[in-house]
N, C-alpha and C positions, 0 to 999 in steps of 0.2 A: 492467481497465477495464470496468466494466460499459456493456452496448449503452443507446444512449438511449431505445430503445422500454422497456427496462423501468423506466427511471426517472419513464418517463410513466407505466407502467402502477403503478407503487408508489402516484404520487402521487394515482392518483385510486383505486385500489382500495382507501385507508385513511382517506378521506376523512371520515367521520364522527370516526373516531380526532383526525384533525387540527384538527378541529372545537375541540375542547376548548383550543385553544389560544388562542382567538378572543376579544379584548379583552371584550365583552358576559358572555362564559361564565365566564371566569377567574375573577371574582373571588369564582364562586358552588362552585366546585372545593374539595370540600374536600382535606385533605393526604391522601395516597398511604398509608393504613394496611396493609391486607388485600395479598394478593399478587397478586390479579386487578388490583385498582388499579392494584399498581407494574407487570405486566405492562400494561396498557393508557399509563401513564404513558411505558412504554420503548417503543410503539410508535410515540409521539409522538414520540422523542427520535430513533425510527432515521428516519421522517418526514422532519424537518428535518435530521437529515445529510444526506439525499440532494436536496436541495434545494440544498445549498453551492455546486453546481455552477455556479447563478444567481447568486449571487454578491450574493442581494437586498439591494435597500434597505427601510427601512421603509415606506416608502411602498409600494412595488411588492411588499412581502410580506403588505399591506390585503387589495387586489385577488385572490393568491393564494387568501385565508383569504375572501374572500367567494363568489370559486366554491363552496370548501370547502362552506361553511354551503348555499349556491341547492343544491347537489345532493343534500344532506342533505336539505333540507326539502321538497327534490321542485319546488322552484320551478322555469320556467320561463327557461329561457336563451335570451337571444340569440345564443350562441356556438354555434356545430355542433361539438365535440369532433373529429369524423373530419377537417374539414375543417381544422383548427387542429393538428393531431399532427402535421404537417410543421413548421408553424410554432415547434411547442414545440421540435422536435429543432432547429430553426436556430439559434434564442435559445439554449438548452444548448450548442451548437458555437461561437458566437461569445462566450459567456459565458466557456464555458472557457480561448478562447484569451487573452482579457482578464486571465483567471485567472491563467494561467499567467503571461503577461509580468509580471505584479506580483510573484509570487511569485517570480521569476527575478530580478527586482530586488531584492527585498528580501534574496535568499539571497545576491548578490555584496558585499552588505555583510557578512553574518555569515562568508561566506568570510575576507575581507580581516579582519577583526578575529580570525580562527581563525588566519592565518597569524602573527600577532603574539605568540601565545602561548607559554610558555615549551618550547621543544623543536622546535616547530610545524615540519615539513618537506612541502610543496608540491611536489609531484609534477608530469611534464610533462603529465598527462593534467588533472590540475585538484585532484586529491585534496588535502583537508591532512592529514595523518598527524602524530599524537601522543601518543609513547608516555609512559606514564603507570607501566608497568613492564618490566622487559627480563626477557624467558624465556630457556631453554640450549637450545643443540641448534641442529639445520640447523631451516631457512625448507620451510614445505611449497613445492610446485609446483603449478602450478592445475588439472592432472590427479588430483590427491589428493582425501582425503577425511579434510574436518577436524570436530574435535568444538569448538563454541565455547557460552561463554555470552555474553549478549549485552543491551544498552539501546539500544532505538533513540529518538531523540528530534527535533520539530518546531525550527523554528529561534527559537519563544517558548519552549523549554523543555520543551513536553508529550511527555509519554510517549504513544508509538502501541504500543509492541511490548517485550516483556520477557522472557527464557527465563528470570530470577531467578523473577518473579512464579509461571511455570508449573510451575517449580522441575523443570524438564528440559532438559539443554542440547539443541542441535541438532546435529545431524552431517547433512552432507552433500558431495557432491563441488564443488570449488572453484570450478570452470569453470558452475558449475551456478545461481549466481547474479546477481545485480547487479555490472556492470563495477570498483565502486568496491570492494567487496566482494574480486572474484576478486586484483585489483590490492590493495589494501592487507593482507589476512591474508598474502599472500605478504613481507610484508616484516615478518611478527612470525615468535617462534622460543614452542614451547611453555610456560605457564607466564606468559609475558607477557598485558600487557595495554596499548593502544592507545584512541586515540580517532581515528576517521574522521571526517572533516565529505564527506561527498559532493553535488558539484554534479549538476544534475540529470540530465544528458547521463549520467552515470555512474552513477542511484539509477532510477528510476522515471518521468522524464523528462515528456512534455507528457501523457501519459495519465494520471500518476498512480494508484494502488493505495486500492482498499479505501475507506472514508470518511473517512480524518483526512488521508492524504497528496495532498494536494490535485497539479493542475497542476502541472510546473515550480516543485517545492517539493524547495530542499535539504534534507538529514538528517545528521544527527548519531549515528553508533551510538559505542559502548563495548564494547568487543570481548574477551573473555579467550579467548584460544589454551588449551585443554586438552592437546590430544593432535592427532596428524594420522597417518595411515596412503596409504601409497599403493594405487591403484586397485588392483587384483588383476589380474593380464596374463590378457588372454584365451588359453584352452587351444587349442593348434593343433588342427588340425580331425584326424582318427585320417585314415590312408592310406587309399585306396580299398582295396577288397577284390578277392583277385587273382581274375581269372575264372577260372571252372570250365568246362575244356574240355567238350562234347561227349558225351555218351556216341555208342559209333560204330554207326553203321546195322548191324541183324540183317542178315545176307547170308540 
């Protein structure tokens, strides 16, 4: 979760950037050629993700893009900035919580409609586990350290995260991730392949991660079990070393 002082300070430090997105400007923008463009273009893009948080409407995203421009142009404000960055972090904190409950809402339908699916097993913690292929072998323990490849996806579908795309799987110890995570690989065996649906209590919860996994936003990963290893036991500590008497006092 990034702190809300810096989402303040994103949104006004690239202000001019955001500029270009401004009804008046647009339509004089030409397409995104050169690479400075598309870089300038993707600043705008990371911009308005960090905005999500607001949760704006069109209306209340005007207002936004007109400070935008008054500070660009050097115009004069009524608003004192210092005096309003409390205010901004309130609106952020009560947006998100708004955020979050909808999105909590929306997930216990895709829950429910995950449990109906062919194999579909719902767990007591909330998980829906479904396997899509069965592997051989023992079940890691969430002490272990597993190698998986992995899709993680929004509950419209969109892809946030991909080890295919990176075309590297991931290894790490079990215990070391998300509750949904440590809980559902432990019930695949290598080889196999699963689909988790994780509610939020068990994924990334009211804080949510990064810019696409909002608040209180279920997920959906695709899971392939490669390989699992267990931890390596820690080497007991070597015995103290015996003391060395004395040499005895010269008479």
């Amino acid at each position: 979760m990034r702190p809300l002082s810096k989402t303040t300070t994103r949104i006004c430090g690239y202000a001019v950037a955001l500029l270009l997105c401004t009804t008046s400007f647009a339509a004089d923008i030409p397409s995104n050629k050169t690479e400075e463009q598309k870089t300038l273009y993707a600043i705008g893009l990371s911009i308005a993700r960090s905005l999500i948080v607001f949760d704006l409407t069109p209306a209340e995203f005007e207002h936004v893009k007109q400070g935008l421009a008054d500070a660009q142009s050097g115009k004069k404000s009524d608003v004192d900035l210092t005096a309003y960055n409390a205010k901004i972090q309130e609106l952020a904190k009560a947006r998100r919580k708004l955020l979050g409950e909808k999105q909590a809402s929306a997930g216990k339908d895709f829950l429910e409609k995950a449990t109906k699916e062919k194999g579909a097993v719902k767990t007591a913690s909330g998980i829906v586990y479904i396997s899509l292929s069965e592997g051989k072998g023992e079940s890691p323990k969430a002490a272990d350290i597993v190698k998986v490849n992995y899709r993680g996806t929004l509950i419209d579908g969109k892809e946030f995260d991909s080890s295919y795309k990176r075309g590297k799987p991931l290894e790490f110890k079990l215990d070391n991730v998300i509750k949904c995570w440590t809980e559902g690989v432990q019930m695949m065996k290598p080889g196999g392949k699963a689909k988790l649906v994780c509610p939020p209590n068990l994924a990334y919860g009211e804080n949510g991660a990064g810019e696409l996994i909002l608040p209180g936003a279920t997920l959906a990963f695709e899971v392939e079990l490669l390989e699992f290893k267990p931890t390596a036991a820690a080497k007991p500590s070597p015995p103290p070393a015996p003391a060395i008497p004395a040499a005895p006092e010269k008479k």
